[in-house]
Residue frames relative to the residue before (quaternion, step in Angstrom):
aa qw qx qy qz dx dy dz
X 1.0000 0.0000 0.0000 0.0000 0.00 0.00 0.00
X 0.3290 -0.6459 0.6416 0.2508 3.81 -1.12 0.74
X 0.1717 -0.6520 0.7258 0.1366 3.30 -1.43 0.65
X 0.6756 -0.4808 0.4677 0.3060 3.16 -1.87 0.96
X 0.5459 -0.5912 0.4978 0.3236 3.49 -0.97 1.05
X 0.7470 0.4908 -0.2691 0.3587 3.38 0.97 -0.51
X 0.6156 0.5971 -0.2625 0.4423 3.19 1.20 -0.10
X 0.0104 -0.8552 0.5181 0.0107 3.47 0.42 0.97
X 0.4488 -0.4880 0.6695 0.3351 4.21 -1.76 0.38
X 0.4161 -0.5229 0.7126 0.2136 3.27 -1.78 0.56
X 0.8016 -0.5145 0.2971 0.0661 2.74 -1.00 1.41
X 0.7052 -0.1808 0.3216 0.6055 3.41 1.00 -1.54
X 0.7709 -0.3471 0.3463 0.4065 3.53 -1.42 -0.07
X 0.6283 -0.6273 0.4473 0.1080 3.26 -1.23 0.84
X 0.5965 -0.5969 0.2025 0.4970 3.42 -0.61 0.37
X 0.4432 0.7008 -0.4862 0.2758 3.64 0.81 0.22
X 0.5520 0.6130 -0.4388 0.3564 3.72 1.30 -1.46
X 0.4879 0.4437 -0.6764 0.3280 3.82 -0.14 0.74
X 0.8096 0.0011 -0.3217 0.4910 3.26 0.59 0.25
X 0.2550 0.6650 -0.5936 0.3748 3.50 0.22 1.87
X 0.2490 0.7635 -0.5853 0.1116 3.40 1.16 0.30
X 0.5983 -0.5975 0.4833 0.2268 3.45 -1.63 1.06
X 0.3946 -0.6896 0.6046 0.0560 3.52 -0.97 0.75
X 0.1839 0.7816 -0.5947 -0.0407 3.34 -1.17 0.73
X 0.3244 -0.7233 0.6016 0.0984 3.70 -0.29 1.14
X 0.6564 -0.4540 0.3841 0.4642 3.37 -2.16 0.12
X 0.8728 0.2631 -0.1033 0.3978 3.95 0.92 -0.27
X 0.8218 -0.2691 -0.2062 0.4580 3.02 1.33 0.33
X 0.5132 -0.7297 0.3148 0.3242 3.85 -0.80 0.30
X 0.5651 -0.5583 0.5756 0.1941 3.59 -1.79 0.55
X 0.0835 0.8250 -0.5541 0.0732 3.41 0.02 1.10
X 0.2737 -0.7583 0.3938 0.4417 4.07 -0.23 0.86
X 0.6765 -0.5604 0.3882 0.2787 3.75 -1.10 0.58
X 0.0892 0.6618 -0.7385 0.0934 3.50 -0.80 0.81
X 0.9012 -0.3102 0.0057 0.3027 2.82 -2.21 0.42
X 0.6100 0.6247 -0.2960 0.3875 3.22 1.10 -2.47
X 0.4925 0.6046 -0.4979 0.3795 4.22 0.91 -0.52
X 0.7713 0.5798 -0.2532 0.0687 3.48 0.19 -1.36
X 0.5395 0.5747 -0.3950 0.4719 3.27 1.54 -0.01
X 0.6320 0.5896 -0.2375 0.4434 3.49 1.47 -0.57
X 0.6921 0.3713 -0.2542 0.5644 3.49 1.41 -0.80
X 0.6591 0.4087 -0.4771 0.4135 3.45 1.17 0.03
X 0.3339 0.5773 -0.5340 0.5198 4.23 1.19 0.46
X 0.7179 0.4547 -0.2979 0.4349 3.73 0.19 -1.91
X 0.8913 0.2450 -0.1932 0.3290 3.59 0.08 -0.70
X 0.4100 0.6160 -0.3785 0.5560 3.54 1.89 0.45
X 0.4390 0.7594 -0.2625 0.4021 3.69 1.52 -0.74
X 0.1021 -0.8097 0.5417 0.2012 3.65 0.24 0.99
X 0.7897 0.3577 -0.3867 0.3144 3.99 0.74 -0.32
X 0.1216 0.6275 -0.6018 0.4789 3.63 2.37 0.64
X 0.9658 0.1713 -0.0935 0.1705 3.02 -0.76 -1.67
X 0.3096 0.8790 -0.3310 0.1481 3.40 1.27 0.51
X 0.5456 0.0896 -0.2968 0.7786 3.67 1.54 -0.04
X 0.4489 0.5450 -0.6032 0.3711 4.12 -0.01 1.21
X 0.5884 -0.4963 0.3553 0.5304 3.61 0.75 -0.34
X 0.4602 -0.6402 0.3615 0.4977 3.96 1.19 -0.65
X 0.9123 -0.1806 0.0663 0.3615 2.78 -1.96 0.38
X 0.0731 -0.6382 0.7425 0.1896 4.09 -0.78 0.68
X 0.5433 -0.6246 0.5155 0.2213 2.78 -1.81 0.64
X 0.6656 -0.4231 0.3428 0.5104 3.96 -0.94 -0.04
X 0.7639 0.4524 -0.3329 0.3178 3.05 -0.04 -1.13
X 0.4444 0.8099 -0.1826 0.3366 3.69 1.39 -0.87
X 0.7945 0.0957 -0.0179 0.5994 2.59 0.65 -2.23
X 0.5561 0.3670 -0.6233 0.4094 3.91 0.24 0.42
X 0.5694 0.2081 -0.6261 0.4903 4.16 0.25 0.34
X 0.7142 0.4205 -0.5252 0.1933 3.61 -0.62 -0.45
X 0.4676 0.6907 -0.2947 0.4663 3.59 1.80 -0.66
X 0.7697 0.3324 -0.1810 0.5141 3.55 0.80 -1.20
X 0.5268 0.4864 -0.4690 0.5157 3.68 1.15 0.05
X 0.5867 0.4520 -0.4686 0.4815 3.62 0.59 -0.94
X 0.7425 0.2642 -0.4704 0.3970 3.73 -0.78 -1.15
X 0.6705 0.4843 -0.4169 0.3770 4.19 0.08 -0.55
X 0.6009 0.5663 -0.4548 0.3338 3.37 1.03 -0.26
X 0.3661 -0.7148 0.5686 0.1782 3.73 -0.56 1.40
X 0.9274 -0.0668 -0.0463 0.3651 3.18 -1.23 1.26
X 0.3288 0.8416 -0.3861 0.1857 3.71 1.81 -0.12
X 0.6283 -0.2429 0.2573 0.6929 3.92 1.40 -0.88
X 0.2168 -0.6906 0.5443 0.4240 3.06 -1.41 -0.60
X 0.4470 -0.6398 0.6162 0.1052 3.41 -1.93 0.54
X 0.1411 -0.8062 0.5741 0.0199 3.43 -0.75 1.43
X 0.1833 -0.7068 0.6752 0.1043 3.25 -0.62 0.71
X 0.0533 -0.9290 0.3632 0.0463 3.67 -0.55 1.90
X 0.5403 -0.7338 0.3971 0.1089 3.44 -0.13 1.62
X 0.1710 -0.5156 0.7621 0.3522 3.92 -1.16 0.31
X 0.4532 -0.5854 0.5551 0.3792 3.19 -2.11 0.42
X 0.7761 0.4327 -0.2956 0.3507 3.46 0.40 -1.00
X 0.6470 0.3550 -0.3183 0.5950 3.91 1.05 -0.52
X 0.3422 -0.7666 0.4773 0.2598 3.49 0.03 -0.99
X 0.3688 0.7521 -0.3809 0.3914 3.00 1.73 0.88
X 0.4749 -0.7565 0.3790 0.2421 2.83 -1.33 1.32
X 0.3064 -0.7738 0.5453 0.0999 3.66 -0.87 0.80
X 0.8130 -0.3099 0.2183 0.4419 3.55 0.78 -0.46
X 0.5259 -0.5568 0.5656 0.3057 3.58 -1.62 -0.24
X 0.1913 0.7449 -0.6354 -0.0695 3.37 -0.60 0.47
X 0.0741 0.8720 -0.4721 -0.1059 4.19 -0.54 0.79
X 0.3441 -0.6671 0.6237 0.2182 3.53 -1.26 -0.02
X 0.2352 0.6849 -0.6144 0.3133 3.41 -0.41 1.88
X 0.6111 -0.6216 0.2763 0.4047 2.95 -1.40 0.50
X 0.6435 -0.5434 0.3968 0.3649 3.27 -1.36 0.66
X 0.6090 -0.6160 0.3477 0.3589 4.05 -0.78 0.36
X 0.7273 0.3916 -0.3111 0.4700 3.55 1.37 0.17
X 0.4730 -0.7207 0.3370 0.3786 3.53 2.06 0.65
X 0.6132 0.5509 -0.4815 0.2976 3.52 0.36 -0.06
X 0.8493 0.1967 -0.0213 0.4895 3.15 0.86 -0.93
X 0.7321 -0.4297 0.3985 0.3473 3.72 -1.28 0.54
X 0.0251 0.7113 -0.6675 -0.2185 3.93 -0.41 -0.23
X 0.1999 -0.4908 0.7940 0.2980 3.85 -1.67 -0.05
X 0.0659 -0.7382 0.6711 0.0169 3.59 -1.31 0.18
X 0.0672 -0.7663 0.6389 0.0134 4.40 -0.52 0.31
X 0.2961 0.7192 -0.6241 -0.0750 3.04 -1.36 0.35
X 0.2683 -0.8284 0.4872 -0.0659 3.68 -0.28 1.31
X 0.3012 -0.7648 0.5373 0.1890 3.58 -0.94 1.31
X 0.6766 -0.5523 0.2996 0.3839 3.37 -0.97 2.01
X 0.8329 0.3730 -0.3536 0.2051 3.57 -0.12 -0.40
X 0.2754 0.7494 -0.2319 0.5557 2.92 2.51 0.70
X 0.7366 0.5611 -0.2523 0.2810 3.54 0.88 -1.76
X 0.7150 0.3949 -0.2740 0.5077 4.24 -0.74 -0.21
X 0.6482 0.5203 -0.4265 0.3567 3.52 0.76 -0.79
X 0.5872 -0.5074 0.4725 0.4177 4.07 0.10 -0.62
X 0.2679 0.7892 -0.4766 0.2797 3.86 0.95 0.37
X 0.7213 0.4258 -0.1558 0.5236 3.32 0.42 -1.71
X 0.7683 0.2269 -0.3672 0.4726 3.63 0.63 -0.24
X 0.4598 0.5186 -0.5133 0.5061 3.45 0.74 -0.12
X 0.7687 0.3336 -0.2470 0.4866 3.97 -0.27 -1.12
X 0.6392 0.3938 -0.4134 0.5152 4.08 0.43 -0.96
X 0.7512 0.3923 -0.3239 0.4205 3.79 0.25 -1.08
X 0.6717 0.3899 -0.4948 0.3897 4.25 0.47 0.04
X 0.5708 0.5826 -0.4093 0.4090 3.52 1.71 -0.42
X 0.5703 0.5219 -0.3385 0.5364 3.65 0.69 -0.66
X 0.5555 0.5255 -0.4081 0.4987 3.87 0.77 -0.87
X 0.6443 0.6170 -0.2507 0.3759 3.85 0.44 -1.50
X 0.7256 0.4840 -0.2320 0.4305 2.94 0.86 -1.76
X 0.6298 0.6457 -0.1853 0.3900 3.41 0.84 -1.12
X 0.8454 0.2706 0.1000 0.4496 3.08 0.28 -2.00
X 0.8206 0.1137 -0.2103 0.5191 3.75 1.41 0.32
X 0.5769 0.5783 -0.3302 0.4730 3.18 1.76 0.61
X 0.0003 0.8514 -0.3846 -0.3568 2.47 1.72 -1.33
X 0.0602 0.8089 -0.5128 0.2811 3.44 0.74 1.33
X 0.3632 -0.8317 0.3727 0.1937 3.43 -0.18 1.11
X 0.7752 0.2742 0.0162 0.5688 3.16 1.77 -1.77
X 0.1017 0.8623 -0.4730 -0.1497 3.63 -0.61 0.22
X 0.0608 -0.8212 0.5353 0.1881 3.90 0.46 0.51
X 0.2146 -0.5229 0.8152 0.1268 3.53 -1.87 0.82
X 0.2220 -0.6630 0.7149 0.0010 3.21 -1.11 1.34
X 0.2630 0.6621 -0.6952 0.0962 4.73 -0.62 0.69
X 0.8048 -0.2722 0.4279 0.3084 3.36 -2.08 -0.05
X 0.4460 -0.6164 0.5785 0.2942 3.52 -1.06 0.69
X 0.4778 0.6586 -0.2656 0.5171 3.40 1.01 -0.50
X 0.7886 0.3639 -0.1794 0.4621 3.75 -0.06 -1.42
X 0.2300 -0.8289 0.5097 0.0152 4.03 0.75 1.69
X 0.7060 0.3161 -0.3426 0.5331 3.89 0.74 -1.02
X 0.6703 0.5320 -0.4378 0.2757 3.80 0.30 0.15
X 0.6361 0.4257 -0.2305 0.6009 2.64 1.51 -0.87
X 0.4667 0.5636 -0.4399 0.5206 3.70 0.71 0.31
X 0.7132 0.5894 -0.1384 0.3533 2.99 0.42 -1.28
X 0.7156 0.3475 -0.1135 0.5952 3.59 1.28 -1.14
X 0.3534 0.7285 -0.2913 0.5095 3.38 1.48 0.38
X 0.8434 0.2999 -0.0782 0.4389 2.73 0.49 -1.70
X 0.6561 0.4886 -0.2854 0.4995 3.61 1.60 -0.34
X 0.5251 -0.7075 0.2848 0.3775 3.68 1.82 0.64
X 0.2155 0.7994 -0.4653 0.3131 3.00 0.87 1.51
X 0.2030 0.8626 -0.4334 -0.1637 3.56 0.23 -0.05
X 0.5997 -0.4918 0.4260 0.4657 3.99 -1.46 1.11
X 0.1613 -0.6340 0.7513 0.0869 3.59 -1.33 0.99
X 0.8788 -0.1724 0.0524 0.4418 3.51 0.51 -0.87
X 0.4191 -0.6521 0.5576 0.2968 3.88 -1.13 0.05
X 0.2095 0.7855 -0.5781 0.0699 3.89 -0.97 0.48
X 0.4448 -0.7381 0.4262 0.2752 3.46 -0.82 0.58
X 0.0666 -0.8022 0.5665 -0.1764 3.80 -0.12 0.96
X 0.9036 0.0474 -0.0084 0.4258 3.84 -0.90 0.87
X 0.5188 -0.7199 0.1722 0.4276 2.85 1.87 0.11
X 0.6360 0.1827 -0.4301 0.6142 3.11 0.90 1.25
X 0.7557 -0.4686 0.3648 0.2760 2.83 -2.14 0.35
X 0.1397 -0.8005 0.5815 0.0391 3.52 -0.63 0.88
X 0.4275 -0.7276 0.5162 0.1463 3.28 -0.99 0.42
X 0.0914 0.8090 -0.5732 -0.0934 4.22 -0.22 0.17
X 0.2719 -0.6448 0.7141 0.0187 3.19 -1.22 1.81
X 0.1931 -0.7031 0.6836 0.0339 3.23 -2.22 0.66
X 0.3346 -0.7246 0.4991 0.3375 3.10 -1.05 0.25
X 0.8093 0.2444 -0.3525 0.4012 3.56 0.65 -0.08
């Protein structure tokens, strides 16, 4: 897709990135998202088996405005844009925003398929929950996915999440994990 000559990306993270500090794990790092991301999040989210319990595939145009609302969004969460260390390939998005009923923090992941079984999503979902914890000092975080979507919810399991409650959201049943 061409974008209007006017229409320019923000540069970089919003005034929140004081607390977007980058992340580096035994395999790869948490870097906050800026523009140079967007050709990558527009693959990740064009990805019919990304976005299979997401509603499906967004189109381009979509996600470069929702992409350029996110980085402008002052202080709104932050947005990691996750990184192999040793190739430098991108693997995925993993952010900390608020959860869709405002009370509460959400963690959220989403990871391009050739990313998935390997340990990534817990490596990158589990230092973000650390962060949240250990330099926010966020007591609660909830991950809110699809009854349906079994390795996520596995997955937030294993990072000591536990199901608090079931509700029906986007039209299907969804599931909402906590950490405490």
């Amino acid at each position: 897709m061409n974008r209007p000559a006017d229409e320019e990306l923000p540069a970089g993270p919003g005034d929140w990135s004081a607390n977007a500090a980058s992340i580096t794990t035994d395999r790869c790092r948490l870097i906050p998202a800026q523009a140079s991301n967007l050709p990558e999040v527009v693959r990740l989210r064009a990805d019919p088996g990304v976005r299979r319990h997401l509603g499906g595939p967004v189109r381009e145009e979509i996600v470069r405005k929702q992409f350029v609302e996110m980085l402008a969004r002052p202080r709104a969460g932050i947005y990691w844009a996750v990184r192999t260390l040793k190739e430098d390939a991108f693997v995925g998005l993993v952010t900390l925003d608020d959860h869709h009923e405002g009370a509460d923090t959400e963690v959220s992941f989403e990871l391009m398929p050739e990313f998935w079984g390997l340990g990534y999503a817990a490596e990158s979902v589990g230092a973000a929950l650390a962060h949240a914890r250990d330099t926010l000092g966020l007591p609660r975080v909830v991950a809110e996915t699809q009854a349906s979507n079994t390795r996520s919810r596995r997955l937030l399991e294993r990072l000591g999440m536990r199901p608090e409650r079931r509700l029906t959201r986007f039209g299907a049943e969804q599931v909402l994990y906590a950490t405490e």
